[in-house]
Each structure stands twice: as C-alpha cells, then as structure tokens.
Backbone bond lengths (Angstrom), bond angles and torsions (degrees), N, CA, C in turn:
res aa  C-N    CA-C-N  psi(-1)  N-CA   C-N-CA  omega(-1)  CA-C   N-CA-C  phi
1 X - - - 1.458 - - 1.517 108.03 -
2 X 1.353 104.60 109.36 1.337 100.66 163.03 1.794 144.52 -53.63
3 X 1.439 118.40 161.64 1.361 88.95 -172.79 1.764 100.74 -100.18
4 X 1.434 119.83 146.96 1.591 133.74 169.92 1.152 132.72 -140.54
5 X 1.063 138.30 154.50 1.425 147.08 155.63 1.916 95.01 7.15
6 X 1.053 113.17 157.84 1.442 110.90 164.20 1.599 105.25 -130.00
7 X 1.303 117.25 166.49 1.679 123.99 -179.25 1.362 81.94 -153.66
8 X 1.956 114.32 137.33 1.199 142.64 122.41 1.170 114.63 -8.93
9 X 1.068 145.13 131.94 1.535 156.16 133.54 1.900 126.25 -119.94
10 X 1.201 92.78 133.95 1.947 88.26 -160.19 1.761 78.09 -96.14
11 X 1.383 118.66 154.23 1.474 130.57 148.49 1.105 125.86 -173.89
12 X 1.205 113.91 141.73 1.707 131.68 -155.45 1.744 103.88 -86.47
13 X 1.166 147.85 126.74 1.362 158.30 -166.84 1.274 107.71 -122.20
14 X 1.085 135.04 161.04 1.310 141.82 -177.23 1.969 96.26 -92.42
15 X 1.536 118.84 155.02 1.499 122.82 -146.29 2.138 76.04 -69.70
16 X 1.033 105.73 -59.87 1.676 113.95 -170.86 1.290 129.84 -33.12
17 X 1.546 89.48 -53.73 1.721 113.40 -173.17 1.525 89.95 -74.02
18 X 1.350 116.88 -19.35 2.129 107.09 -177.87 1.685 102.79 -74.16
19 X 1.504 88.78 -47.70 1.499 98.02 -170.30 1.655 121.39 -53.97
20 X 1.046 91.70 -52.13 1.638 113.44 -170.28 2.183 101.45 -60.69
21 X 1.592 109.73 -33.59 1.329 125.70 -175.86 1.593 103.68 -78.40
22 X 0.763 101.52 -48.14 1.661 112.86 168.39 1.915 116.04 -51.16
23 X 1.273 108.98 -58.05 1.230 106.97 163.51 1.183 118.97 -46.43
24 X 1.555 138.55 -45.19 1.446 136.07 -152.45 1.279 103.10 -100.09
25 X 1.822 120.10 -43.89 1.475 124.78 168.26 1.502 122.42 -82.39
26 X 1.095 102.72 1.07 2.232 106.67 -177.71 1.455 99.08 52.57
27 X 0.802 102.25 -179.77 1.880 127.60 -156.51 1.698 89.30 -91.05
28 X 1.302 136.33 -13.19 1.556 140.30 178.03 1.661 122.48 -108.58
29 X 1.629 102.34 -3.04 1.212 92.77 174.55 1.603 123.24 -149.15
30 X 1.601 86.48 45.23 1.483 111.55 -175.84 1.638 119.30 -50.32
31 X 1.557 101.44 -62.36 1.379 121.41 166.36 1.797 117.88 -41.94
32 X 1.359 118.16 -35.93 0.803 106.37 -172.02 1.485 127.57 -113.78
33 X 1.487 98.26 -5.97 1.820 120.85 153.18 1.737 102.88 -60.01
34 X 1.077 107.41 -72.73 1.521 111.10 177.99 1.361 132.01 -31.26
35 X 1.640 108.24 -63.89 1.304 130.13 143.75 1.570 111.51 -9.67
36 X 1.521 113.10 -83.07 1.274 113.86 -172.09 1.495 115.39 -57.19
37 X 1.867 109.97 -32.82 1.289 95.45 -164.67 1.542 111.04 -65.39
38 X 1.475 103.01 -17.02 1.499 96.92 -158.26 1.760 110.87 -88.20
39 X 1.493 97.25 -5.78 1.538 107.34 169.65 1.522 117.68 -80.09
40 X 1.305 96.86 -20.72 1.678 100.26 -170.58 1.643 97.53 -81.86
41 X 1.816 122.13 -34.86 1.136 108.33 171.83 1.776 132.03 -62.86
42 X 1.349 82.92 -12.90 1.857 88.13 -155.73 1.579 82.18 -80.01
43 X 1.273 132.07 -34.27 1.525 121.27 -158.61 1.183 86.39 -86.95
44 X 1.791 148.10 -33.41 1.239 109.44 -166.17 1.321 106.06 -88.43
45 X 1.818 126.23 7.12 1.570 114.78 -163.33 2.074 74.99 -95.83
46 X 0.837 114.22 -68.86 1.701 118.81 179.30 2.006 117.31 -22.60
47 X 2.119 94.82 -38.15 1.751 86.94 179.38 1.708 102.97 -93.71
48 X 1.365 111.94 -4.04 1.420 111.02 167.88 1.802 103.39 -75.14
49 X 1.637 105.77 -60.12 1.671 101.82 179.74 1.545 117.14 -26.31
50 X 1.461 98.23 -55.59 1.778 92.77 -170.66 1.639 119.14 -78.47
51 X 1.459 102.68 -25.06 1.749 105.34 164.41 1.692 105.14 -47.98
52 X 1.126 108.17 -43.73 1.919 94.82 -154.39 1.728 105.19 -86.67
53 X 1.750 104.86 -13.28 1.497 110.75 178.06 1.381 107.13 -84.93
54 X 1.471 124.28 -12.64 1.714 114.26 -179.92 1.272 95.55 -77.32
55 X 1.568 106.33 -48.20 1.773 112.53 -172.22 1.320 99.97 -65.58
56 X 1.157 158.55 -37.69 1.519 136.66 146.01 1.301 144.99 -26.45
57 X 1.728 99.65 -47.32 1.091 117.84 -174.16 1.922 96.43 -80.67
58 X 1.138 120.48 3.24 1.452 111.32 -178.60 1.753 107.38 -118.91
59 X 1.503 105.12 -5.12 1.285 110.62 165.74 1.842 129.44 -37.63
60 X 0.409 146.42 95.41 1.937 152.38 -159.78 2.179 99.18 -74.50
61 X 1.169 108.01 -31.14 1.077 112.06 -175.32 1.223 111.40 -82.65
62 X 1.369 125.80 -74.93 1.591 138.51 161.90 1.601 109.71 -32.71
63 X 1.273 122.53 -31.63 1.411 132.72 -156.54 1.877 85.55 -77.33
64 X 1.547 87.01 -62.80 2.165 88.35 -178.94 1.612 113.18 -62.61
65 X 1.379 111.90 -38.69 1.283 98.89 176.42 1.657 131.82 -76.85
66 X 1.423 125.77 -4.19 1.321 142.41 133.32 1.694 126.65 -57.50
67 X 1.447 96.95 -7.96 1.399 87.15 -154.89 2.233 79.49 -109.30
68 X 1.204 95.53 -10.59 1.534 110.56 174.26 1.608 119.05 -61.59
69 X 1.406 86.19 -75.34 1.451 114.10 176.27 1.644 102.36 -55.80
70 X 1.340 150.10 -43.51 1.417 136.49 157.50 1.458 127.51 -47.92
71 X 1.105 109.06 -21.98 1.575 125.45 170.15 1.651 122.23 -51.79
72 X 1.443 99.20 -40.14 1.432 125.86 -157.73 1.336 114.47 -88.47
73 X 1.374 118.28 103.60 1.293 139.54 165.32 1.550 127.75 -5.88
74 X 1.569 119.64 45.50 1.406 94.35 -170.80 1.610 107.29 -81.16
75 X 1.320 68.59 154.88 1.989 91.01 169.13 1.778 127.14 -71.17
76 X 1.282 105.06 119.57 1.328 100.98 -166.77 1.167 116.35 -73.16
77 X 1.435 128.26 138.16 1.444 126.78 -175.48 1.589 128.64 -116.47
78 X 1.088 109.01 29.35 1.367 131.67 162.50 1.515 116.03 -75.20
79 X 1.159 107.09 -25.28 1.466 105.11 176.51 1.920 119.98 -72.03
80 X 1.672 82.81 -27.77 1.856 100.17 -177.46 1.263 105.18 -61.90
81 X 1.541 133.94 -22.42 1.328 125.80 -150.45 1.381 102.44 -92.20
C-alpha cells in the first residue's frame, strides 16, 4: 500500500467484527488494518471484474447479439439540438 493523501471516513461495524479488529490492529493501527483490508477487497472484486469480462468477451451468444444491436440504424440526434 502505497503512501497518500488521507480522507476521514465514518463507519458503523458490527460490536464483534470491532472487537475482534481491534485485537489484531490495537487501538494504533486501526486506519491502517482497515485501509489494507479494503484494498485487498477492491483487487479481489477488480481480479473477479476482469475474470467474468474475458468470459464474456468469449461468449458466442452475447458476441452475435452485440454484433446485432450495432447493425441497427440509429437515428442521429444532432440534428434535434
């Protein structure tokens, strides 16, 4: 984790999940237990994001039915303005 700017964030925890976080981060390294945890989520929701977009992008069905919907005549609307 790199180091940056920091921002405040207020959030409510369940009494346990504080308690139990508190034990592992001590009363001094709240911010930065947290911090990490929430980095460790974003990369696995981000290495899940791109798992399900390759498997999309290899979809055969979605692939024709995108390839449908580009076909289709829209009407340009620059003229409306």
């Amino acid at each position: 984790m790199k180091r940056s700017k920091m921002s405040n964030v207020t959030v409510s925890l369940p009494t346990e999940l504080s308690s139990e976080m508190r034990i592992f981060a001590g009363t001094r390294g709240i911010s930065r237990f947290v911090a990490l945890a929430v980095e460790r989520m974003i990369t696995e929701e981000k290495t899940a994001l791109g798992r399900d977009y390759e498997k999309a992008s290899k979809d055969k069905d979605r692939i024709r039915l995108i390839e449908e919907w580009e076909a289709i005549d829209f009407v340009d609307n620059k003229d409306e303005k």
